[in-house]
C-alpha positions, 0 to 999 in steps of 0.5 A, spaced: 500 500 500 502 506 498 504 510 503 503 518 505 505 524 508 501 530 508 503 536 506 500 543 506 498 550 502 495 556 503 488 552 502 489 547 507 492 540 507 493 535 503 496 527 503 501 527 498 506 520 496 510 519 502 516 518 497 514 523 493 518 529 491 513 534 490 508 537 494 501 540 495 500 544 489 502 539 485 498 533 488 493 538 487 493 538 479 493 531 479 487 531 482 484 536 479 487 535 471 486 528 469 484 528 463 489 525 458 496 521 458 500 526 455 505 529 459 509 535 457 516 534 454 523 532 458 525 538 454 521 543 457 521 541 464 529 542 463 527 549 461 525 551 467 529 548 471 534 552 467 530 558 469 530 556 477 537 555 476 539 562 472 534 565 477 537 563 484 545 566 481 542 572 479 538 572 486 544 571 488 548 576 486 542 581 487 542 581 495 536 577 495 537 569 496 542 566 501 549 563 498 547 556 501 541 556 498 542 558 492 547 553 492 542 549 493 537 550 488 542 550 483 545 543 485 537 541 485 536 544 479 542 542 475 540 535 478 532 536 474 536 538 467 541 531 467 534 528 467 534 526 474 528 524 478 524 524 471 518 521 474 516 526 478 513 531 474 506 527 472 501 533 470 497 533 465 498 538 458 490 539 459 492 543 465 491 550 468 492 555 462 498 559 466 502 552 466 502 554 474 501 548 476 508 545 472 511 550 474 509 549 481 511 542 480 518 544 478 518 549 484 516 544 490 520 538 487 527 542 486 525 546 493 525 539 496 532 536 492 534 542 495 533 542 502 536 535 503 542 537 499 542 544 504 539 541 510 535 547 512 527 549 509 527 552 502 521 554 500 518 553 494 514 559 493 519 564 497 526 561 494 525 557 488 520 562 485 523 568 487 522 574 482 519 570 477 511 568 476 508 563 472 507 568 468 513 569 465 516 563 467 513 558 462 513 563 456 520 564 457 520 556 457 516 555 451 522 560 448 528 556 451 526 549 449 524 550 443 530 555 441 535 550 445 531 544 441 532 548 434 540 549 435 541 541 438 535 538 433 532 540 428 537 545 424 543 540 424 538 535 421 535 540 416 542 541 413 543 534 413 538 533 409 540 539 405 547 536 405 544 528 402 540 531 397 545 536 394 550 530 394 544 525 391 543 531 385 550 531 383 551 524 383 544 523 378 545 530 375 545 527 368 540 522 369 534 524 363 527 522 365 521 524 363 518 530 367 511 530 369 505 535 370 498 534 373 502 527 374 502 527 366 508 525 362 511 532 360 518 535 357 523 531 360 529 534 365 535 530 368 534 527 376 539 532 378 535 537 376 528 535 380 533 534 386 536 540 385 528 543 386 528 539 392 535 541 395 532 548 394 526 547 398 530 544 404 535 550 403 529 556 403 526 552 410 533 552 413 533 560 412 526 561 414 527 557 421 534 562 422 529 567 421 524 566 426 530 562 431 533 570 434 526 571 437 526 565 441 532 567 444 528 574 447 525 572 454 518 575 457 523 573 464 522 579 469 516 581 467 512 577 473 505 577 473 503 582 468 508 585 465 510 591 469 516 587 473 513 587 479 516 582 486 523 582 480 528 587 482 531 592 478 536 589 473 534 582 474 532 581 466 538 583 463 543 579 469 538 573 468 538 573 461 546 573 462 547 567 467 542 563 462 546 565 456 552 561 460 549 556 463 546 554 456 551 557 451 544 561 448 545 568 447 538 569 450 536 576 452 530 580 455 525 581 451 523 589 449 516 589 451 513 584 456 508 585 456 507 583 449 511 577 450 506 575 457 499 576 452 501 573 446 505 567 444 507 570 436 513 568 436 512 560 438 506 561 432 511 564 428 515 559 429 510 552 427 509 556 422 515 554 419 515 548 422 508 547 418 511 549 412 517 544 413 513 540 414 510 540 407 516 541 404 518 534 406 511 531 404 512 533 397 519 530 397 516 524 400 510 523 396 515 524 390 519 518 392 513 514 393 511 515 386 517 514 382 518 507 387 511 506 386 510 499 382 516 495 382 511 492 375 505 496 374 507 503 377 512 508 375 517 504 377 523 510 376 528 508 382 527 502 387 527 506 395 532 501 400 528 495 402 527 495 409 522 490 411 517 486 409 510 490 406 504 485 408 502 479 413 499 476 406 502 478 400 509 475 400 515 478 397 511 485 397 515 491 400 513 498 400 515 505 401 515 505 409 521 512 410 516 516 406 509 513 408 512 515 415 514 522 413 508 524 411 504 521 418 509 526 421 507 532 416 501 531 417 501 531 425 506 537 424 499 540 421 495 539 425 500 541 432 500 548 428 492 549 428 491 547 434 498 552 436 494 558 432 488 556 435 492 557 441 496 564 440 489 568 439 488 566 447 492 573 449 486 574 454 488 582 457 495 580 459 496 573 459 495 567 453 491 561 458 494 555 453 501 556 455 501 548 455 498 546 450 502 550 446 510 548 449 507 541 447 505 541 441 511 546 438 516 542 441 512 535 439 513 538 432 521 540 432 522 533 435 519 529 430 521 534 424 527 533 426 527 526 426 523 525 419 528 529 416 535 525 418 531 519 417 528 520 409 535 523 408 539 517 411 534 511 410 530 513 402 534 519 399 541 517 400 541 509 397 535 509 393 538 506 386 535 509 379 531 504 375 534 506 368 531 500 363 524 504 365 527 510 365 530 510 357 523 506 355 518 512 358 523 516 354 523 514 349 516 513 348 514 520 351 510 523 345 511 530 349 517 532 346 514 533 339 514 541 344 520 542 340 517 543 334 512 548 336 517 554 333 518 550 326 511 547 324 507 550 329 503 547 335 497 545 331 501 540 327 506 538 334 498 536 337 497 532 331 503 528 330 502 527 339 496 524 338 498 520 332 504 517 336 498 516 343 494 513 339 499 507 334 503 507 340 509 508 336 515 513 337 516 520 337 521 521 332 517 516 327 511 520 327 515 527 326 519 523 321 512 521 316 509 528 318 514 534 319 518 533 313 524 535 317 529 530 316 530 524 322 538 528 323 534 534 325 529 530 329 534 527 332 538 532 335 530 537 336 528 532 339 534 529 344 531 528 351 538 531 354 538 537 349 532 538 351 534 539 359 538 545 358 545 541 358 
């Protein structure tokens, strides 16, 4: 039977795990907040248990907390951020819109680390929350998770991907195929071509998320509770913002209104903006994949993707695209997460947004497995898929779209006649030209030149 002490806040007692390293706010919030399974990320309990540690330095420094037990914070919060006693903070993302009740989770459980690491009584309210808030810790710790998880993460696995791709460009650069619009046979161009545009889109993204990654780094702490700093001492921001940066090695600084940093969450939606359009980058790549695999015999059946496990518990030998088809699963979880986060930035009510939670879990769900999507499209489908030439050569061969280069010479009236007539006798291009232009086949075979016409 489990067993329990009894802990107490300013409503009164509560029973509590006797083996529990929190108290009674976050018993509270167990009880009051069962709702689903999720738990917000090892990333975000981190970050504020930085925020802890950088507050108890600067407090500190200040005049304001006793050597001992700043000391004593610091250790318990470094202990949080090695990701010790990770079972301790079980509350629920559904839970009070502030994200009071994770920080007050985080507070109690260092609090308690604290007082056995000093021997003497840290408060959680008094000591480890000193000149903070709720209000401006936990979106200050939206913004240092998601910004310390774009620098470990997502950003060095986008350039991976860009990386792989440029290489994959290079190696097939001079590989004609025929193009394709409206998933219809068009002019041709070469694979490296197609996987140039590619290479392109990852290019633009990696940009684009540079571009939002500096307003992560601007932090509503020192606001407290409404923006006007109130219960934070004067300079606390700046010298916070400074002992982050060297715990971290993030240039962090203070935000340059609090009060917009508190009521809104512009940035983070800012952010899985270009997360979703990531996000939809990496589908198009995939499904392109999936549609030059597709096959081996009745489909396009371009390249051969890296088998990687059996496809069906029925059908033998069957194997199917499976990077990609899970690739787009997250896209399409990435999507989602950005509505739900645009849903959220408009809950600025006055001068705080109440879907604090929701938010640092959706954005930090959406950067870890972005990230993850990307090293594994680039490492397990992009890298080692092999090029189906027999197939390409025979589409080529046969695509009477190339009869467009005789637009400028007989015309695009006469060009449709002799496309249709090689659809219709399932005869090649350049056999139909030759009966119909009056053109001789030595020109037709250099008008009509699938590499020429790629532009090479």
């Amino acid at each position: 039977m489990t067993e329990f002490r009894i802990e107490h806040d300013t409503m009164g007692e509560v029973q509590v795990p006797a083996s529990a390293l929190y108290g009674a706010q976050t018993q509270r919030a167990i009880d009051n907040f069962s709702i689903s399974n999720l738990r917000l990320p090892t990333q975000f309990i981190n970050a504020v248990a930085h925020i802890k540690k950088a507050a108890a330095q600067t407090n500190f420094q200040l005049g304001l907390l006793d050597i001992k037990i700043a000391k004593g914070i610091i250790a318990a919060s470094e202990k949080i951020i090695a990701n010790e006693h990770p079972n301790q903070f079980p509350l629920d993302v559904f839970q009070t819109g502030s994200g009071t009740s994770t920080n007050m989770n985080v507070n109690e459980v260092i609090a308690h680390l604290a007082s056995e690491i000093t021997g003497q009584k840290v408060h959680a309210n008094d000591h480890v929350n000193m000149s903070q808030s709720s209000n401006d810790a936990i979106p200050s710790a939206i913004h240092i998770s998601a910004a310390l998880a774009f620098e470990q993460e997502l950003l060095p696995a986008v350039k991976n991907l860009h990386t792989i791709l440029l290489k994959k460009s290079e190696q097939l650069h001079d590989i004609v195929k025929t193009g394709r619009t409206h998933l219809m046979d068009a002019m041709p161009l070469t694979f490296g071509q197609e996987i140039s545009g590619w290479a392109s889109q990852i290019e633009s993204n990696y940009v684009r998320l540079q571009t939002v990654f500096p307003q992560l780094l601007r932090l509503a702490q020192g606001g407290t509770a409404v923006g006007t700093g109130v219960n934070a001492p004067a300079h606390f921001s700046t010298e916070f913002a400074k002992n982050l940066s060297e715990n971290t090695g993030l240039p962090f600084i203070p935000g340059y209104n609090f009060f917009a940093l508190m009521s809104a969450q512009d940035t983070a939606v800012a952010a899985s903006g270009q997360l979703k359009t990531l996000a939809i980058s990496l589908m198009k790549i995939a499904n392109d994949l999936r549609w030059m695999n597709s096959g081996p015999l009745a489909g396009f059946g371009e390249i051969s993707l890296q088998a990687l496990q059996p496809g069906s518990s029925i059908m033998p030998g069957k194997v199917n695209p499976v990077i990609p088809e899970a690739v787009c699963m997250v896209c399409a979880q990435v999507i989602g997460n950005d509505a739900s986060i645009s849903i959220a930035g408009q809950s600025g009510n006055f001068q705080l947004n109440v879907m604090l939670p929701l938010i640092a879990y959706n954005l930090l769900q959406s950067i870890e497995i972005l990230s993850n999507a990307c090293n594994q499209l680039a490492d397990n489908a992009i890298a080692n898929f092999t090029v189906n030439q027999s197939n390409i050569d025979k589409a080529l061969t046969r695509n009477p779209i190339l009869v467009t280069a005789l637009n400028s010479i007989i015309g695009y009236e006469q060009a449709a006649a002799i496309a249709k007539k090689s659809y219709r006798d399932g005869r090649a291009i350049i056999d139909v030209a030759e009966e119909e232009s009056g053109i001789n086949r030595t020109e037709l075979e250099h008008l009509l030149d699938p590499k020429i016409l790629t532009g090479l």
